[in-house]
N, C-alpha and C positions, 0 to 999 in steps of 0.2 A: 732153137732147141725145143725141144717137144719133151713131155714128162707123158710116163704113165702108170695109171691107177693099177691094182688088182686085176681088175675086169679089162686090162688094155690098152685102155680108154687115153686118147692124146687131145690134147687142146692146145692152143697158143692165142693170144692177145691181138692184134697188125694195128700196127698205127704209121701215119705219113708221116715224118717227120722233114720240115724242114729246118739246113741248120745252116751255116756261116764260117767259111775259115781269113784268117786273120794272120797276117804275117807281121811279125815281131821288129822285124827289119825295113825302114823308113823306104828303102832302096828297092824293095822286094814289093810288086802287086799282085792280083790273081782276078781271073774275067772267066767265067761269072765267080762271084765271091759266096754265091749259095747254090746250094744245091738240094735237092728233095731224095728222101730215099723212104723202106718200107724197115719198122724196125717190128722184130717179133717179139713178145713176153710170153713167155713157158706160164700155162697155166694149169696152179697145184693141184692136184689131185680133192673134187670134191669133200669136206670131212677135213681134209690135213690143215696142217697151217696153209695160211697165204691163201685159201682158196676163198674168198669172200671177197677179193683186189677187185673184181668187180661192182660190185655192193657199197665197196670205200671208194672208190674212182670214177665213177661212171656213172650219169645219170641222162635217160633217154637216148641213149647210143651217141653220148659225146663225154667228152674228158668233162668230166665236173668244177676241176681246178687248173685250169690251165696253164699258170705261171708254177705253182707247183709241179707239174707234169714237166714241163721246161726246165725246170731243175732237175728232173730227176733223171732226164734223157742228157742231159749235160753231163751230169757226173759219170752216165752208166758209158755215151759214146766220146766223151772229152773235145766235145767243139761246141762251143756256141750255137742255141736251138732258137730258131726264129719263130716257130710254130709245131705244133704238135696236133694232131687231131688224131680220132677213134676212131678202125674201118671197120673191124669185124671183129668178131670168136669165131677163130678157124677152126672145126672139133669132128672129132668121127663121133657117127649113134654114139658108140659106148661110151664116152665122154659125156655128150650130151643126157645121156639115161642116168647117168650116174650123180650129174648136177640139178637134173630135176627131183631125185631120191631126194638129194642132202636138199635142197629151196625147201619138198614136201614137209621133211622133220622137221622145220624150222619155220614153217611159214608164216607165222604171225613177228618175228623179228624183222620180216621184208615189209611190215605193213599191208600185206598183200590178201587178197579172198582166192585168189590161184596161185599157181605157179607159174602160170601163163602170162597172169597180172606181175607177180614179182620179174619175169626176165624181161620183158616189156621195159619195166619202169627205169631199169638202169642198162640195158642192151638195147634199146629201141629195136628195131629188126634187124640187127645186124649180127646175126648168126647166121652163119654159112656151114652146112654140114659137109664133108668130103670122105672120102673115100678113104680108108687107112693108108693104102697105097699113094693117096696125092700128098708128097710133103715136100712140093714147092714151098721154097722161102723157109728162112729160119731156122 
């Protein structure tokens, strides 16, 4: 699911997840018993709530907390998550313009001397611009 700002602007989160299914039943097995897929997170609107999930999660383009992150892909897809890892910020310009605004007003709370330095420090290069019109996945 993709959100957007004022200005348009769409972003999403992409993480690999791998997770585990389990059958209940002693009689019942499954081969393979894991499987890997792409999960997306809707990312808030610069300024709104929630838009900081990267700043609280993410540090040098990897999940920060990992067993937490495992929990939280659990609850959200209901199977057991074996691994979780950070791919990208998938965002068009106007997302991304509008996440640089909000880092600018705020930049000394990133500990940061840029803005460039704050997306760095918790997105490591992993922002991928796209095109408004690409909204593969999610």
């Amino acid at each position: 699911m993709d959100t957007s700002d004022s200005l348009g602007g769409t972003a999403r989160y992409v993480f690999r997840v791998r997770f585990r299914i389990e059958s209940s039943l002693p009689e019942v097995s499954v081969d393979p018993a894991e499987f890997e897929t792409t999960l997306y997170r809707a990312a808030d609107p610069p300024g709104e709530p929630g838009w900081l999930f990267f700043r609280d999660h993410l540090w040098r383009g990897n999940v920060g907390d990992e067993m937490y992150f495992r929990e939280v892909a659990e609850d959200a897809l209901d199977v057991p998550v074996v691994s979780i890892s950070f791919s990208e910020l998938r965002t068009d310009q106007a997302y991304l313009d509008a996440l640089r605004d909000a880092i600018g007003a705020q930049l000394g709370e990133f500990r940061a001397d840029t803005i460039d330095e704050a997306l760095t420090k918790y997105l490591g290069s992993s922002i991928r611009v796209v095109a408004r019109d690409d909204r593969r996945g999610g």
